[in-house]
C-alpha positions as MATLAB code, in Angstrom:
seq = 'XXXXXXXXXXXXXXXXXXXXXXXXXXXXXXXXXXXXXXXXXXXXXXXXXXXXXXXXXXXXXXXXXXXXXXXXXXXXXXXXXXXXXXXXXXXXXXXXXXXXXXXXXXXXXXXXXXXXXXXXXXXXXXXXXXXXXXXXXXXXXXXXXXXXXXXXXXXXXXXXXXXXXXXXXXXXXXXXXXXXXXXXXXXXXXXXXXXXXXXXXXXXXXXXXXXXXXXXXXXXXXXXXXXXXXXXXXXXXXXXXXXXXXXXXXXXXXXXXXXXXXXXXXXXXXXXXXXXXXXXXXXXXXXXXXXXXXXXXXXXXX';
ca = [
     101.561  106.204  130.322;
      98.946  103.521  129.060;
      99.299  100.722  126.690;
      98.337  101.506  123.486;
      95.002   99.603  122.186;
      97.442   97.280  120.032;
      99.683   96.370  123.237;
      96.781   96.155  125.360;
      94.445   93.469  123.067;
      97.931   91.785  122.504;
      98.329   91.450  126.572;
      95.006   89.879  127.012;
      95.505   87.655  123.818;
      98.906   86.428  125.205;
      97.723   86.171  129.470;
      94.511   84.236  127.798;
      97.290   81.597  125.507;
      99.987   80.868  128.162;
      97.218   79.975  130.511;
      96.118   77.257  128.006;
      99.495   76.170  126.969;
     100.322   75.558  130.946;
      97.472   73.383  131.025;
      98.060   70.828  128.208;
     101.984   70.682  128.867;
     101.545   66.627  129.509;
     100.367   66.445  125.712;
     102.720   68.515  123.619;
     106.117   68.182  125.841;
     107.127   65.238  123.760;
     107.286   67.028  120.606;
     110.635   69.193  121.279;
     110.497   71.794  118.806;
     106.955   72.776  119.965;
     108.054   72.526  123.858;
     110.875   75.212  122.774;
     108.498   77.209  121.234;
     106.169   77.351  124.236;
     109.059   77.951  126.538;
     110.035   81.120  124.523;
     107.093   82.204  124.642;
     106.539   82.010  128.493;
     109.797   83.449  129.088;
     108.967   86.052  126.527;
     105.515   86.995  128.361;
     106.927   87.217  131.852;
     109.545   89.845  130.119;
     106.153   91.519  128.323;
     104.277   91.875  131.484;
     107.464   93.088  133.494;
     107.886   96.092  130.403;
     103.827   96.629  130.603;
     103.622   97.163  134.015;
     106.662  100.010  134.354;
     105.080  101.625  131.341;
     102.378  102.331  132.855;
     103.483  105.652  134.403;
     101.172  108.911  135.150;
     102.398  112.114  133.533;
      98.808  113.611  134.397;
     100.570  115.996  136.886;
     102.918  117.373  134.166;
     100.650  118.086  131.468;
      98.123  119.688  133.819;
     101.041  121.539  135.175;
     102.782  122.654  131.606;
      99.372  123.908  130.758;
      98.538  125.884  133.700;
     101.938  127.504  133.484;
     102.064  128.456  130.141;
      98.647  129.938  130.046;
      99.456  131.977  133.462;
     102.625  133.142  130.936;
     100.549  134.263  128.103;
      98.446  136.398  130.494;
     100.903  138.280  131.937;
     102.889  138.719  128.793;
      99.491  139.903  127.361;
      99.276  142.098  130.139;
     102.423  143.470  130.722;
     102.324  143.870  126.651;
      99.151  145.857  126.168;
     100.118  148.354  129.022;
     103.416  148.443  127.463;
     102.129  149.335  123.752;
      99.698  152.243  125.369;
     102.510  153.631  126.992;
     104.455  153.984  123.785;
     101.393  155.242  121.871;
     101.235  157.866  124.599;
     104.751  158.816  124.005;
     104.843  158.490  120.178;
     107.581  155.919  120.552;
     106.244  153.829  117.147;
     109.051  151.146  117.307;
     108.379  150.411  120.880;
     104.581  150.268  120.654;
     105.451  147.684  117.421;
     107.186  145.297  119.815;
     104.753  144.983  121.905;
     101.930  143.715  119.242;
     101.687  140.234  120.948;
      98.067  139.034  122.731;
      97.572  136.127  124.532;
      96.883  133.823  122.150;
      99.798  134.603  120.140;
     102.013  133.594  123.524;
      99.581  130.562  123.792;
     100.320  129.581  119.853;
     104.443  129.877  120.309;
     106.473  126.378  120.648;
     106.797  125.652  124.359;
     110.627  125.866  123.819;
     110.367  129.835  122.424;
     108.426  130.873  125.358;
     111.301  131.308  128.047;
     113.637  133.031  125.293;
     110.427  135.212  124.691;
     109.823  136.136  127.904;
     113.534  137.078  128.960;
     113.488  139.561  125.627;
     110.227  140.890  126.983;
     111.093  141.642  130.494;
     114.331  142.985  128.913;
     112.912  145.173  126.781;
     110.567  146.661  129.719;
     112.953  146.641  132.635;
     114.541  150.400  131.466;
     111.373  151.751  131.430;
     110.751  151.232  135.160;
     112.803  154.405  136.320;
     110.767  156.472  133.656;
     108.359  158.664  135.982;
     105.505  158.503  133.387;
     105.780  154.482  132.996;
     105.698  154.211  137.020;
     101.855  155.358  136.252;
     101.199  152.675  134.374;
     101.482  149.755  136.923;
     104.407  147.672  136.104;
     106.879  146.845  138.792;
     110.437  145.174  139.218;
     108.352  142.558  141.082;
     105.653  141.712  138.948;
     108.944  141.451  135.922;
     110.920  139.186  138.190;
     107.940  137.097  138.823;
     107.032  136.504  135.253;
     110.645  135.486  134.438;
     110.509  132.959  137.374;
     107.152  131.521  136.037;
     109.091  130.680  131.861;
     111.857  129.573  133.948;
     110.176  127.057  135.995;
     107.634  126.397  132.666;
     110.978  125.611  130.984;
     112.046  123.281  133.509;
     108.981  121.288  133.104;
     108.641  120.659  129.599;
     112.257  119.396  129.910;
     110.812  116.446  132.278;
     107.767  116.360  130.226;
     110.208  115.847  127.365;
     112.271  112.504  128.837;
     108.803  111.141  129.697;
     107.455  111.352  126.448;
     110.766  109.887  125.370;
     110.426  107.461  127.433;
     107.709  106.185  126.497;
     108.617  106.075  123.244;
     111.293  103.636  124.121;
     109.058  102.006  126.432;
     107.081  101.268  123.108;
     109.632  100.085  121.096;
     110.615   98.090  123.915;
     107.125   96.469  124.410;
     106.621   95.877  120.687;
     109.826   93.898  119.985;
     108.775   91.176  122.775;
     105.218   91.608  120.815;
     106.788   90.524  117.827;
     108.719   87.611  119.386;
     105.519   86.534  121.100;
     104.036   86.963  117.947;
     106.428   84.740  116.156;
     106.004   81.638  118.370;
     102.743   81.453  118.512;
     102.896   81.268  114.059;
     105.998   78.407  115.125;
     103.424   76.437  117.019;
     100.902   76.948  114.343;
     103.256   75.180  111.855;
     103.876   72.077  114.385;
      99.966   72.152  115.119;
      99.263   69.336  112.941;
     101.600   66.905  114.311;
      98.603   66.755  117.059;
      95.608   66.376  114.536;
      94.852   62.742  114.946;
      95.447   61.948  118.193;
      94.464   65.052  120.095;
      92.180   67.295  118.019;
      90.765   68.970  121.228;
      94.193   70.058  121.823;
      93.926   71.370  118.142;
      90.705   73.215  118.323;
      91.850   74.936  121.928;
      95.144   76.140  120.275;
      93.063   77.944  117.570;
      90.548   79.370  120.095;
      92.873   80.551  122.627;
      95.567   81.762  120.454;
      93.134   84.359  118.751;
      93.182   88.025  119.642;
      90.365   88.987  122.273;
      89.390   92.045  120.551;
      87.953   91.274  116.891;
      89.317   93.983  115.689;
      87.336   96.718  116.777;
      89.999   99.562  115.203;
      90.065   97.605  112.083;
      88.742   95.314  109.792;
      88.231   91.437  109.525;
      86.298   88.415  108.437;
      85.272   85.384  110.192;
      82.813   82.774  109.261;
      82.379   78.836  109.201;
      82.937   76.213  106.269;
      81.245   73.011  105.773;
      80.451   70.417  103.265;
      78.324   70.620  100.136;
      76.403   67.874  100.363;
      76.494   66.436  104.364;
      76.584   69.814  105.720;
      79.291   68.663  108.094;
      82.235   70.755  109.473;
      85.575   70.857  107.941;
      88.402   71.179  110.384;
      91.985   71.862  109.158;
      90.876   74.427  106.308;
      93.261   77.130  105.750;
      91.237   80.308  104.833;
      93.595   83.316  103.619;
      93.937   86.694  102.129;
      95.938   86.247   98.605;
      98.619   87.830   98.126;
      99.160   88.564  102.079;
     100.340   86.214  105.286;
      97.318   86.973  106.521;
      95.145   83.437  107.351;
      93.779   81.231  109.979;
      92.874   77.521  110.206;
      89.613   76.118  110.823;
      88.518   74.346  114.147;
      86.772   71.457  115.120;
      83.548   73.277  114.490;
      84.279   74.725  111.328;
      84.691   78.014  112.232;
      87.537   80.786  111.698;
      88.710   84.070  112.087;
      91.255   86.640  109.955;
      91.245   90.150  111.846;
      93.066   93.096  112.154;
      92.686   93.732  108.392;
      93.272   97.631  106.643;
      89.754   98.594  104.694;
      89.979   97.292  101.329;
      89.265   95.031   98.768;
      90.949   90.630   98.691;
      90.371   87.810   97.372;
      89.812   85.003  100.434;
      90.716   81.784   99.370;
      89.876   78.579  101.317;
      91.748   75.017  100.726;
      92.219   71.750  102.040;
      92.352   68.012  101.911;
      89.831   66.571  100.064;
      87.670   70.117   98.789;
      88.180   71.834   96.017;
      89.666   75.183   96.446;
      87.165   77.900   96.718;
      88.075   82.107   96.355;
      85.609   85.068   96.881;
      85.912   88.556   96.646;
      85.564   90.270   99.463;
      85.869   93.968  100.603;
      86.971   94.763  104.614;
      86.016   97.932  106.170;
      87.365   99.677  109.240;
      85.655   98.808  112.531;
      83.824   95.759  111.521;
      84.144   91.767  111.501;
      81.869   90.447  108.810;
      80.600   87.177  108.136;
      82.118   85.534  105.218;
      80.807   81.600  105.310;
      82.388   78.897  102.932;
      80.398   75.404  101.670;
      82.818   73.393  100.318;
      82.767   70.467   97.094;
      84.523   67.329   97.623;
      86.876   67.007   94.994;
];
């Protein structure tokens, strides 16, 4: 069972982060709240890569197998149904020939659970008829009966494993998304420490924001990215917080001025971007689904 897009981006976000927290250990492994932080989230990620990988299981052979049954199923029952029906019409047996009304897509449309239940009442149903010496002409054996009930039986047995699979992926998922969150939630913890390296390190500074940023822009939803500079020397401002009103949803300018707020629902915000020394600056801005648009700020000094 894959990773969903969500987990997947996540994985490449977080492999892409702990690589660049490894390397700068020497400068932030003084500051003890952000060391904690960091080692959560490397013990978190070797936990997220262990539940990744035994996620990742193929249920290709099932599926292809539950299909193949169940359509095998609806043409026998479909067969062994129609033959069925003539014989009653034959015999002016009007009940009979009305429990036999079902085609093959009508055994194709039932819940994979009704069709061994189904099948058991049919073959029931048509067993007495066998000794009849007028039904004998129509084709239907003990054999062909028997087979058909082993075919729902064995159909049955597979959408039980089918069934566990599926739920196990679903706690697979739940599983994987709880160490998401956690890894989620340090990364925001380092954020808040992040300044405590401004002055004396601001390449550290500018690598945190780069690295710690999802891969994938946000190609399922919507976002805004951009750069901010100053009015009148054009230079770029590092430390501005750009966010969405009214939502947690923000980033934090780099060294070059630039930023990024993705995975954003289609709609309609305010972005507001603030700082040291700028006046604070809104605009109205509307996100839509699939795209990452360019959303640049040129700041007054107050």
């Amino acid at each position: 069972m894959a990773l969903t897009q969500k987990q997947s981006d996540e994985k490449a976000r977080f492999a892409k982060f702990g690589k660049f927290l490894t390397d700068e250990v020497l400068i932030y492994k003084k500051l003890v709240p952000f060391k904690n932080e960091a080692d959560d989230f490397a013990t978190n990620y070797l936990k997220f890569d262990g539940l990744a990988e035994g996620k990742i299981i193929d249920t290709s052979g099932e599926t292809e197998e539950k299909t193949a049954n169940k359509l095998s199923i609806a043409e026998f029952c479909a067969l062994y149904c129609g033959t069925t029906k003539a014989f009653a019409k034959k015999i002016g047996n009007l009940d009979l020939a009305a429990q036999m009304s079902y085609s093959k897509s009508d055994v194709l449309d039932m819940k994979d659970t009704e069709i061994l239940g189904f099948v058991n009442n049919l073959v029931k149903t048509i067993t007495p008829l066998l000794d009849d010496v007028v039904f004998k002409t129509y084709g239907i054996t003990v054999v062909q009966l028997s087979d058909l009930g082993t075919l729902a039986t064995n159909f049955n047995k597979v959408i039980g494993h089918a069934g566990l699979v599926i739920h196990g992926a679903t706690v697979a998922n739940s599983n994987l998304n709880k160490v998401i969150k956690l890894l989620q939630g340090s990364i925001e913890m380092m954020s808040l420490l992040l300044p405590n390296f401004q002055l004396l390190y601001p390449d550290f500074v500018a690598g945190f924001n780069l690295n710690s940023k999802t891969i994938d822009l946000g190609v399922h939803h919507g976002g805004v990215k951009g750069n901010i500079t100053l009015e009148i020397s054009g230079e770029a401002l590092n430390g501005i917080k750009v966010e969405i009103v009214g939502t947690l949803k923000n980033d934090t300018t780099d060294v070059l001025g630039d930023y990024a707020i993705i995975k954003v629902y289609s709609g309609t915000a305010n972005i507001q971007a603030s700082g040291d020394g700028v006046k604070t600056q809104q605009k109205v801005h509307t996100f839509h689904r699939g795209r990452i648009e360019t959303l640049d700020f040129i700041m007054k000094g107050n």
